[in-house]
C-alpha positions as CSV (number, residue, x, y, z in Angstrom):
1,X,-4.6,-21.9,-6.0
2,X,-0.8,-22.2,-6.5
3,X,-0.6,-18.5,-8.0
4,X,-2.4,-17.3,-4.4
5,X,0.0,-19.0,-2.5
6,X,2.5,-17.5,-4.4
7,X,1.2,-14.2,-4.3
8,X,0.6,-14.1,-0.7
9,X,4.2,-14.8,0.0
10,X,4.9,-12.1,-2.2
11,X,2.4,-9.6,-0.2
12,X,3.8,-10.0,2.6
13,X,7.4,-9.4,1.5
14,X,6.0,-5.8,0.4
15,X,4.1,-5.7,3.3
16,X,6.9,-6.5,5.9
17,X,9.5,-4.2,3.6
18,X,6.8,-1.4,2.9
19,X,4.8,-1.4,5.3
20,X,7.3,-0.8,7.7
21,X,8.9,2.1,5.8
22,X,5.5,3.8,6.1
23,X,5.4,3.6,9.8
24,X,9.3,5.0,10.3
25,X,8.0,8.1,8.2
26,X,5.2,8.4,10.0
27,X,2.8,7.7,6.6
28,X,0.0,6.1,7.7
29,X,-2.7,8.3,6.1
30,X,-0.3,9.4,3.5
31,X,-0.4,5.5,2.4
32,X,-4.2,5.1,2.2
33,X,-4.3,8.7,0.4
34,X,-2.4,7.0,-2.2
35,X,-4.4,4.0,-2.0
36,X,-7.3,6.4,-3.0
37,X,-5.3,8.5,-5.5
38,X,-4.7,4.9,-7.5
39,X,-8.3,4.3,-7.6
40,X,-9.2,7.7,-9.0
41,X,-5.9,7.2,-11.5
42,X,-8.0,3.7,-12.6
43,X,-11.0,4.9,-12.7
44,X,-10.2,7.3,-15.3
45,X,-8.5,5.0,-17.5
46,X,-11.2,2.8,-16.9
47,X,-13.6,5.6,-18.2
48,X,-11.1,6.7,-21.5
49,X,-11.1,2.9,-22.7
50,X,-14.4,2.3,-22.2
51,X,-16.3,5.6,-23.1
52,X,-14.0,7.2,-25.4
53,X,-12.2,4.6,-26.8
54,X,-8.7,5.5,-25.8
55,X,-7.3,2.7,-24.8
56,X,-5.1,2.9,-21.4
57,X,-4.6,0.4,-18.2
58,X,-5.9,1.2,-14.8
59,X,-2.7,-0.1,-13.3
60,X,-1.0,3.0,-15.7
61,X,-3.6,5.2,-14.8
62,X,-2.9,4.6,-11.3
63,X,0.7,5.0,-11.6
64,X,0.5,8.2,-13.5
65,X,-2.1,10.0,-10.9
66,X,-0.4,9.1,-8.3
67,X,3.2,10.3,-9.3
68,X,1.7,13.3,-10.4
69,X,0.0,14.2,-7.1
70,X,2.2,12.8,-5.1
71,X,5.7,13.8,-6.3
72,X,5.2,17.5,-5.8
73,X,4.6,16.9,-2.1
74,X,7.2,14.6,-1.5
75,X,9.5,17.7,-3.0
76,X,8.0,20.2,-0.7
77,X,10.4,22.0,1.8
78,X,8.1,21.2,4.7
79,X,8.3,18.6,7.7
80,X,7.0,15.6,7.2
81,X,4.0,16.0,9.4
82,X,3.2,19.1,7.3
83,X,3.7,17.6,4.3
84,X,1.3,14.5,5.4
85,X,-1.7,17.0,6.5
86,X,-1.7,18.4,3.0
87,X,-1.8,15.2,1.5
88,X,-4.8,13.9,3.4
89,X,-6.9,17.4,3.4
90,X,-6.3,18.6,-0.2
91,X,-5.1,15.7,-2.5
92,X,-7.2,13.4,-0.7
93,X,-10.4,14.9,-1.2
94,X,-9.1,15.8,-5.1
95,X,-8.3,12.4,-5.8
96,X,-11.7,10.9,-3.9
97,X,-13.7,13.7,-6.3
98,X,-12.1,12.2,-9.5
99,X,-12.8,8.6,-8.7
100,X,-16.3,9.3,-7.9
101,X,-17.0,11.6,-11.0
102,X,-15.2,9.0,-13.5
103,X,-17.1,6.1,-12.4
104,X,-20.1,7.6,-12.5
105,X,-19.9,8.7,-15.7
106,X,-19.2,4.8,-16.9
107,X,-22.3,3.9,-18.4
108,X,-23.0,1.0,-17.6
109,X,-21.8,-1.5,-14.2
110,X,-17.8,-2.7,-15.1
111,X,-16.7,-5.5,-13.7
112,X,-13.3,-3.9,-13.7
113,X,-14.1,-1.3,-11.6
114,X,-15.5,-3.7,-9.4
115,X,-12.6,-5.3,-9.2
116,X,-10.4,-2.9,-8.4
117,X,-12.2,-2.3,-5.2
118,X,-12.4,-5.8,-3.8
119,X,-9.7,-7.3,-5.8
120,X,-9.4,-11.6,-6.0
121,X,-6.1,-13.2,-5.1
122,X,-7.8,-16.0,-6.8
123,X,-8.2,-14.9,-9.8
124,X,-4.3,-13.6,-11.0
125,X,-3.0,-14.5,-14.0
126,X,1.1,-14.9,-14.5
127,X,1.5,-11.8,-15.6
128,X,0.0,-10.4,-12.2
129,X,2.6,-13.2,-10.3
130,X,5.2,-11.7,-12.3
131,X,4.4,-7.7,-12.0
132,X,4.5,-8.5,-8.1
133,X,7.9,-10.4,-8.4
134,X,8.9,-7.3,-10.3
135,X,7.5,-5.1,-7.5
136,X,9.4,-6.9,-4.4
137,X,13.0,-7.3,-6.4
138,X,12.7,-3.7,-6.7
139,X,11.6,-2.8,-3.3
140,X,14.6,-5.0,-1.7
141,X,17.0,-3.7,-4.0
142,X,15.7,0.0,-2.9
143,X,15.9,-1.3,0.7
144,X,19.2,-3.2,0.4
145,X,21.1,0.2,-1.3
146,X,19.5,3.1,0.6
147,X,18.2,1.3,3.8
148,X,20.1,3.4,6.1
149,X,19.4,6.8,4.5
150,X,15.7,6.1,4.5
151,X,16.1,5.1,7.9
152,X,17.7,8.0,8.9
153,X,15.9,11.0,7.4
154,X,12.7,9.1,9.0
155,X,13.8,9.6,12.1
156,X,15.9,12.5,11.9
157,X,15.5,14.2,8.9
158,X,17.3,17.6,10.8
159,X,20.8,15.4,11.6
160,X,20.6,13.8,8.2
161,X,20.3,16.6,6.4
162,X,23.4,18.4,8.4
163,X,25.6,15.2,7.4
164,X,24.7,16.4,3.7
165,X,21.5,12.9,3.4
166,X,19.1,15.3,1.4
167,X,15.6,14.1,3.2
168,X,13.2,15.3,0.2
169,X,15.8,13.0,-2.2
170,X,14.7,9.9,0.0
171,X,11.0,11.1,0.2
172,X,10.8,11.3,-3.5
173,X,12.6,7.8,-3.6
174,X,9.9,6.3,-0.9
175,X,7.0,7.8,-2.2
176,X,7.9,6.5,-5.6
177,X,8.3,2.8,-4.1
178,X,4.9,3.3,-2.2
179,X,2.6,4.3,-5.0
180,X,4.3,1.5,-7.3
181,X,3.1,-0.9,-4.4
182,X,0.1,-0.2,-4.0
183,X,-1.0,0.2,-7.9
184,X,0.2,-3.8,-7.9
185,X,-1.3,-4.8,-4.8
186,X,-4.8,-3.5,-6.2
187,X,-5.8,-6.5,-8.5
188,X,-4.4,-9.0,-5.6
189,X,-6.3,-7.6,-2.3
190,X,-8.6,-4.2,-3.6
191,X,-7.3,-0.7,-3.9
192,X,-9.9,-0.2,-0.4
193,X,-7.8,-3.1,1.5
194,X,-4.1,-2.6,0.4
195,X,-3.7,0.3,3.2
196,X,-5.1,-2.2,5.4
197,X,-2.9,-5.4,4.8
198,X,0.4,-3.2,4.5
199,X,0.1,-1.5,7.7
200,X,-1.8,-3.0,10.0
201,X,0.9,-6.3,10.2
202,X,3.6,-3.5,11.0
203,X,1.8,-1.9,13.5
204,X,1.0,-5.6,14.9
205,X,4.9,-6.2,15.3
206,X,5.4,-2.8,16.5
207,X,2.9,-3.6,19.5
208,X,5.2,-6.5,20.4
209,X,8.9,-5.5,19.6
210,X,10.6,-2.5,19.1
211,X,13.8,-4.3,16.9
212,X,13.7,-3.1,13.8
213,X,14.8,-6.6,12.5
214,X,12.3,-8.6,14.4
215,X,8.9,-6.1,13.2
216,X,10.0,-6.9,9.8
217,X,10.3,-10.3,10.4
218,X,6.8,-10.6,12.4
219,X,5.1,-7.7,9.9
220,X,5.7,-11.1,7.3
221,X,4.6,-13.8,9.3
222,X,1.7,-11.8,10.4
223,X,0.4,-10.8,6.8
224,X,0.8,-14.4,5.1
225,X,-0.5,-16.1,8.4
226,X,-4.0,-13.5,7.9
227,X,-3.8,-13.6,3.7
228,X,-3.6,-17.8,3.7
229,X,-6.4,-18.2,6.5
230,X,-8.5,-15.5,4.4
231,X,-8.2,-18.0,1.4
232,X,-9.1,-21.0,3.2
233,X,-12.3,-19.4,4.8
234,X,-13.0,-18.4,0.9
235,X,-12.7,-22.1,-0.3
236,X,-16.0,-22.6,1.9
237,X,-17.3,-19.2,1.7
238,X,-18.0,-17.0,-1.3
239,X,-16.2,-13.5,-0.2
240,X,-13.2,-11.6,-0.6
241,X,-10.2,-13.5,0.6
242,X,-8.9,-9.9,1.4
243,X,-11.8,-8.8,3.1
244,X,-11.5,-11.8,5.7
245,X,-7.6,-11.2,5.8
246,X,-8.4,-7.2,7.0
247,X,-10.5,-8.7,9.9
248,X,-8.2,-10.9,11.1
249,X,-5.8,-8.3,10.9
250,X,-8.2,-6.0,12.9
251,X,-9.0,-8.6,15.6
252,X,-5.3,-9.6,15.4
253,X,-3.9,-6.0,16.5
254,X,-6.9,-5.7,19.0
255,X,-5.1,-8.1,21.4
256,X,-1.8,-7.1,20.8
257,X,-2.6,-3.2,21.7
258,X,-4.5,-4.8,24.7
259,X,-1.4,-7.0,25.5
260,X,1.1,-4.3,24.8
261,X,-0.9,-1.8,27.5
262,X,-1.1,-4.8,30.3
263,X,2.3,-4.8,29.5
264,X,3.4,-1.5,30.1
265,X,1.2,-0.9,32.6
């Protein structure tokens, strides 16, 4: 129980740094295409370990997919809305094809497989505590050198890119950070729910303040807040921690929009 305690503090670091990120580059459904491109990536390593003997990780299947798709269309010359449509309507349905065919050519159920859809924050072993400690000292190092510049050729990647900032350097250097998130989060929370606990807590805070400071802040409160209530419900009943998380979240941001437009209104 310790080790999910742990790990949810260390979600919701990622989540808060991360998640946040996403939202300033306007990556919402480039984040759950790379949620999906992991799962194809694991899949397939799942299917050369266990069908052809060649023995590989899912978490380095994942990471290898999703650099490979991904990379190329962070380099692309177009806007980031352009680049984003072309990641959900071509690699999306690529990667979505591969997961499908490689698990159904495993031959018989795999628990692994399993588990990389659902996940189990209960059931992490150190060396999962320590790849997500690994994970958040990079992501706040990435954040604490080149927070401005990611920042900035979010929100104006036309004035950064006058001032000499290079926008597809820092879209590289993001997408990078995001697809190394998510292939870590998988085993914690399910490679279906990591899209889901990383931006849903940021969009929370963004319903309530527009700081900068403060939705990081809140994005963390909100995800641990939803991650530790998940495990208690699981203590009494036998589901997904991450699952009950995602519906907090859900019912969570349902009364914040709903406050936010009484607000505004």
């Amino acid at each position: 129980m310790l080790k999910a305690f742990i790990a949810t503090i260390l979600v919701s670091i990622l989540s808060a740094i991360i998640g946040n990120h996403t939202l300033y580059r306007k990556g919402t459904f480039f984040s759950v295409s790379i949620a999906h491109i992991s799962f194809a990536g694991a899949t397939m390593a799942l299917f050369l370990t266990l069908e052809c003997k060649i023995n590989i990780s899912p978490y380095v299947g994942a990471i290898i997919l999703g650099l490979l798709l991904v990379l190329p269309i962070s380099l692309s010359k177009r806007s980031l809305e352009e680049v984003y449509e072309i990641m959900i309507g071509a690699v999306f349905a690529i990667s979505m094809s591969l997961a499908v065919l490689f698990f159904s050519l495993l031959r018989e159920y795999s628990v692994e497989a399993w588990g990389l859809i659902v996940g189990d924050i209960l059931l992490l072993t150190n060396e999962d505590i320590i790849s997500l400690c690994i994970m958040v000292i990079i992501a706040i190092s990435i954040i604490i050198l080149v927070n401005r510049e990611l920042i900035y050729t979010a929100f104006d990647p036309e004035g950064a890119e006058s001032l000499g900032i290079s926008p597809r350097k820092y879209n590289v250097i993001f997408s990078i950070l995001l697809v190394l998130a998510t292939v870590v989060l998988i085993k914690t929370i399910g490679v279906f729910l990591v899209y889901v606990i990383m931006l849903l807590p940021p969009l929370i805070a963004k319903e309530i303040t527009h700081n900068i400071k403060k939705q990081i802040i809140l994005s963390f409160f909100i995800t641990f807040v939803s991650l530790n209530l998940g495990l208690l419900f699981a203590l009494f009943i036998d589901v997904a921690p991450s699952a009950i998380a995602g519906i907090i979240l859900a019912l969570i941001y349902s009364g914040a929009y709903v406050y936010h437009t009484k607000r505004t209104t």
